[in-house]
N, C-alpha and C positions, 0 to 999 in steps of 0.2 A: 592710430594716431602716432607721428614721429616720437621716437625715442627722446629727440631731442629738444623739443619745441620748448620745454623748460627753460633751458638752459640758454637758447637764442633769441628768446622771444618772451622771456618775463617780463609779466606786469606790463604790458602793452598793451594798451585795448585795438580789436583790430581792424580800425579804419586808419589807411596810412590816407597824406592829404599830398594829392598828387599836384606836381609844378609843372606839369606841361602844358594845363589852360586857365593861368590866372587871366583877372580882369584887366581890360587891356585900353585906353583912352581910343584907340585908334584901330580897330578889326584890321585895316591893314597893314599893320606895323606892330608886330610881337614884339618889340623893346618897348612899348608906351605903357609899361605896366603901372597899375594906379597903388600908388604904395600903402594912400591911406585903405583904400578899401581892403587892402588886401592884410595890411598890419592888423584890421578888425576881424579879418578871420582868423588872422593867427591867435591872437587873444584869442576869442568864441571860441577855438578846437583847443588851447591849451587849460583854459578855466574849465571844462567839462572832463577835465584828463585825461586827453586824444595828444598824445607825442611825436608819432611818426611821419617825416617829411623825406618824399623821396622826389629827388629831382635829376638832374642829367647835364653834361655839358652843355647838350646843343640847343634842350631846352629853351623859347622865348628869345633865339638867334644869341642864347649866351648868358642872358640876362637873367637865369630863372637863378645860378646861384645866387648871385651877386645881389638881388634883393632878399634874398633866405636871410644872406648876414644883414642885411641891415635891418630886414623884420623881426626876425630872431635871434640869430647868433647875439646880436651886438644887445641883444635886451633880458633874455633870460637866461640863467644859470646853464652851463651846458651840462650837468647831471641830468639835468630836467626833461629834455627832449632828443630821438632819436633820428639821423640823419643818414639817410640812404643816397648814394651817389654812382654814377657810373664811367666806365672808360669807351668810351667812343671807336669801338674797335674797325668802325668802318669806315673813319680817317684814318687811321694809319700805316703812313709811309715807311715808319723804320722804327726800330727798336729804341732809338733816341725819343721820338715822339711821346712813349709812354710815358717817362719820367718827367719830360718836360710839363704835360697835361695833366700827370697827376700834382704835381706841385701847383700849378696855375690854381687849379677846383680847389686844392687844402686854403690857397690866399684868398680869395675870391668868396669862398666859405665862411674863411675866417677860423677855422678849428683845424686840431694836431693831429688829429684822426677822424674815418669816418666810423659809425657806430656799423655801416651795412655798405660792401664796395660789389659792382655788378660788373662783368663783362658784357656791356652794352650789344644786344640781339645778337647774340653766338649763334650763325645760320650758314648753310652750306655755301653761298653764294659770299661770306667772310671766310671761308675755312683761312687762307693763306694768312689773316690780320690774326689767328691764334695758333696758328702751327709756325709757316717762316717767321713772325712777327710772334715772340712768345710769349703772349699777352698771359701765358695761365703761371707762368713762371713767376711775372712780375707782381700781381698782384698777392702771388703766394711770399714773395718775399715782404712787401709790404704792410703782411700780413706781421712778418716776425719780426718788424720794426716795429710794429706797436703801432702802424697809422691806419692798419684796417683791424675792426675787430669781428669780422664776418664774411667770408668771400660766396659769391652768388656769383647767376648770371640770367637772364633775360633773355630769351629764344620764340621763334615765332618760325618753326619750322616743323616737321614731320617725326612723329613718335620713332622712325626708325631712326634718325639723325640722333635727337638727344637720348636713346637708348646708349649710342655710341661714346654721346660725348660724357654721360654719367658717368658711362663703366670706365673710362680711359679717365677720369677725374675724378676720385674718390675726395679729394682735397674741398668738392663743392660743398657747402651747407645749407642753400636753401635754394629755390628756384622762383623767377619770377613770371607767370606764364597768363596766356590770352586763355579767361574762363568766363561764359556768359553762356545763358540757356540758348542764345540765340547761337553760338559757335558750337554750340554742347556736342552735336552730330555732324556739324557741316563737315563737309567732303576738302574742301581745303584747309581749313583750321586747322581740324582733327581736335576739339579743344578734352573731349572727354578722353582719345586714346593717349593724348601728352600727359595729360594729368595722371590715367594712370602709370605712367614712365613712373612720373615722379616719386608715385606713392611704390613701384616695385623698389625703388631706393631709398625708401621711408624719409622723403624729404619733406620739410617744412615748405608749404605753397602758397608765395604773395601772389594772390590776380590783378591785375591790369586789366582795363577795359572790361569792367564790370558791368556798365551800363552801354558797351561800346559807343562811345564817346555821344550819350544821348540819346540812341537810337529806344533804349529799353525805357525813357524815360515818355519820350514823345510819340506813342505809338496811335496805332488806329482805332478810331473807338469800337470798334468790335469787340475789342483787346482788351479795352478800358470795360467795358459792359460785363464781360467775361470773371474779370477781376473783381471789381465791385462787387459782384452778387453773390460772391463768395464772402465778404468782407468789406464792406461798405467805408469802412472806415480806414481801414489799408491801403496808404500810400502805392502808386505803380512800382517806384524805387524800390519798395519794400520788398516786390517779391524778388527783385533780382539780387538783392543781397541775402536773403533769405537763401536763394540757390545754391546762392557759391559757399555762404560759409554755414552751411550744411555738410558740407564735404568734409569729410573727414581731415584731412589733411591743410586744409585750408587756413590759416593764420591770423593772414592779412591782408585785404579789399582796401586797392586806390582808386583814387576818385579823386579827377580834375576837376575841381568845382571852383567856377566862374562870380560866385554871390555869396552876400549872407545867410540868405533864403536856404541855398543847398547845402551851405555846410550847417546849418539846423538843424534841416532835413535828413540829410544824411547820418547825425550823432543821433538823433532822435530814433531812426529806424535801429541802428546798433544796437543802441542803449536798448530796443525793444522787439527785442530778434524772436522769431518764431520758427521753427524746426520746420521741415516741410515734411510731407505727410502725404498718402496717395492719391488723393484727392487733387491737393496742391498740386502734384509733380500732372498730373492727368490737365488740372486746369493750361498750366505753362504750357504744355505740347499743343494745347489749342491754340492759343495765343500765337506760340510761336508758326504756326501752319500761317496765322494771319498778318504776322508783321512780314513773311518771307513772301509774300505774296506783291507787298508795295517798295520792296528795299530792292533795287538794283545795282548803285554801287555801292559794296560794302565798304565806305572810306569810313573810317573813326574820327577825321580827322587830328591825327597825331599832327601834322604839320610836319612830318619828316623830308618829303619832298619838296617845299617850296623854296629851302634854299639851295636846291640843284636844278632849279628851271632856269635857264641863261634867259629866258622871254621875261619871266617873273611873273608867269600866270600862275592866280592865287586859286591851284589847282580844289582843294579844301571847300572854300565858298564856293565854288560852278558846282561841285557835287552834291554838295548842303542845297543849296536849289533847286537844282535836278531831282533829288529823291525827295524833297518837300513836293514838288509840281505829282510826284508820282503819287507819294502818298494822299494828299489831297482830292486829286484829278481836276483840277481845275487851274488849267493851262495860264488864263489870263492875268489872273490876279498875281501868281508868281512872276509870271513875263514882267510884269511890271518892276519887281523889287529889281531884275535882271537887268532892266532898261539903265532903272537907275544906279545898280553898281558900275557899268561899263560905262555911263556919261561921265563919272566923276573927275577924270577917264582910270579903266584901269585898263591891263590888257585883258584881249578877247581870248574866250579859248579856242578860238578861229585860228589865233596868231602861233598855234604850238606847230616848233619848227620838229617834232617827233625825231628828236636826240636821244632818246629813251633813257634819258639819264636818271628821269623820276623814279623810273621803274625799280632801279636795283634800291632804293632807301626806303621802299613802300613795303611796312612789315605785313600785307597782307595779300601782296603781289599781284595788287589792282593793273591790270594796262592800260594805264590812264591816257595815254595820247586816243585809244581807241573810243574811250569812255570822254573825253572829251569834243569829238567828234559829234559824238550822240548829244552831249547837250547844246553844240552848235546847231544841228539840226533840229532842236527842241524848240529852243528860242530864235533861233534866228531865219528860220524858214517862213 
């Protein structure tokens, strides 16, 4: 266990409540966030004494601070709850940008500092946004202003990369990384060899995409059968967090939760964590042989991509449909939901003019012009 985790991470129970998929009036419009429903989570996760809120510039096309202050900042004591924010390192044009962006988040916020600052996806394909562009510099300085009280970064690249960027940045304190049973082994993730990076530099490990973005929640009942007979009364959610914060090293588990229902859910599992065991770890590997069986594309939906499609194909839902028709196998009843997203009208994923622009923002390096291709041929043939 980190040396440090005391010291960076007291008294914080460890579900952070993630801002990248609040409830939203309008699925196709990330600014229509629903304030009351969402003020009622924040109550529900601060009365059960759940503090941690990490959100992002780009978040909700912008929006994801700027209801934080009006949900929280503006309501409760700021001793009270911890805020994790990030720099957008894959907008940046020039060393000006940073300052300007970090002031904007502090207004927008509403607070003098953040309690946790990220180098938003520090990945080979940014190198130039934190070496020419010195993003590691600035936040270190920021640091000795008193407006960060914790410097981090957020990576979704290859154990040999962040081997590099550790040893060359001893100034990092925690790391923010993609951990889920389903990425544990995958050949692209690599989620198990990152994490151990982490832990050869005895760093404190938030996960992201715990449930990858639903996929661990809504699985096949094979899955579902499998789990249960083990424990009948054991939420599906349960064993995924069960997995991760098993891990030694492991701190703190987000979760975008969309409802009242999952953030219940979700404190409820915390609040009732159970160690996994070989039986357990035996059970997941079956499971996981059988969710990998119906998932073809691994989108999370982060929503990172959709504000780089000049079409505005709401690449996220064509996916979500797609690997629902697969999991399912029952081509028609999905076609249907299909029909009716694209009359309302939206655009097709017919219409992608294959810019590849998506590609460089997609932290899982989906080739979505390809992958959308395939669900035109799905539905539309």
């Amino acid at each position: 266990m980190c040396v440090n985790i005391q010291d960076i991470f007291k008294d914080i129970k460890p579900l952070g409540f993630g801002l990248m998929r609040l409830p939203v009036d309008d699925e196709d419009d990330l600014k229509t966030i629903n304030i009351d429903k969402f003020t009622e989570m924040i109550d529900t996760f601060m009365d059960h004494g759940f503090n941690y809120f990490d959100t992002a510039y780009i978040y909700h096309k912008g929006c994801s601070e700027k209801v934080l202050k009006k949900t929280l900042v503006d309501r409760y004591p700021r001793n009270s709850y911890k805020i994790a924010d990030k720099m957008p390192i894959f907008d940046l044009e020039c060393e000006e940008d940073m300052q300007r962006i970090f002031d904007e988040q502090l207004q927008k916020v509403g607070v003098d500092y953040f309690d946790y600052y990220l180098l938003h996806n520090v990945s080979t394909k940014h190198m130039k946004k934190f070496t020419e562009i010195d993003s590691f510099n600035f936040i270190k300085e920021m640091k000795k202003q008193g407006k960060i009280k914790h410097i981090g970064i957020s990576s979704h690249d290859t154990p040999e990369f962040l081997d590099k960027i550790l040893k060359a940045h001893p100034e990092i304190e925690f790391i923010q990384l993609q951990l889920n049973y389903l990425d544990w082994q995958d050949a692209n993730i690599q989620a198990k060899a990152c994490y151990d990076i982490a832990c050869k530099y005895d760093l404190p490990v938030i996960v992201m995409e715990p449930l990858k973005g639903g996929s661990l929640v809504n699985i096949p009942q094979k899955g579902v059968e499998l789990f249960k007979e083990y424990d009948a009364d054991k939420s599906i959610t349960s064993w995924a967090f069960d997995f991760n914060y098993s891990l030694d090293n492991v701190v703190m588990m987000l979760s975008g939760m969309r409802n009242l229902d999952e953030v219940n859910e979700n404190m409820h599992t915390i609040d009732n964590f159970t160690p996994m065991n070989t039986e357990k770890y035996k059970i997941i590997d079956k499971v996981r042989d059988i969710i990998l069986k119906t998932i073809e594309i691994p989108c999370t939906m982060c929503g990172y991509c959709l504000d780089h499609c000049p079409v505005g194909i709401n690449i996220a839902k064509y996916f979500s449909l797609y690997n629902t028709q697969k999991l399912l196998n029952h081509k028609h009843s999905i076609a249907m939901y299909y029909r009716n997203y694209i009359s309302q009208p939206n655009v097709k994923p017919s219409e992608c003019i294959r810019c590849m622009k998506c590609i460089d923002y997609c932290p899982q390096n989906i080739d979505i012009p390809s992958y959308l291709i395939k669900v035109t041929n799905t539905f539309e043939s």
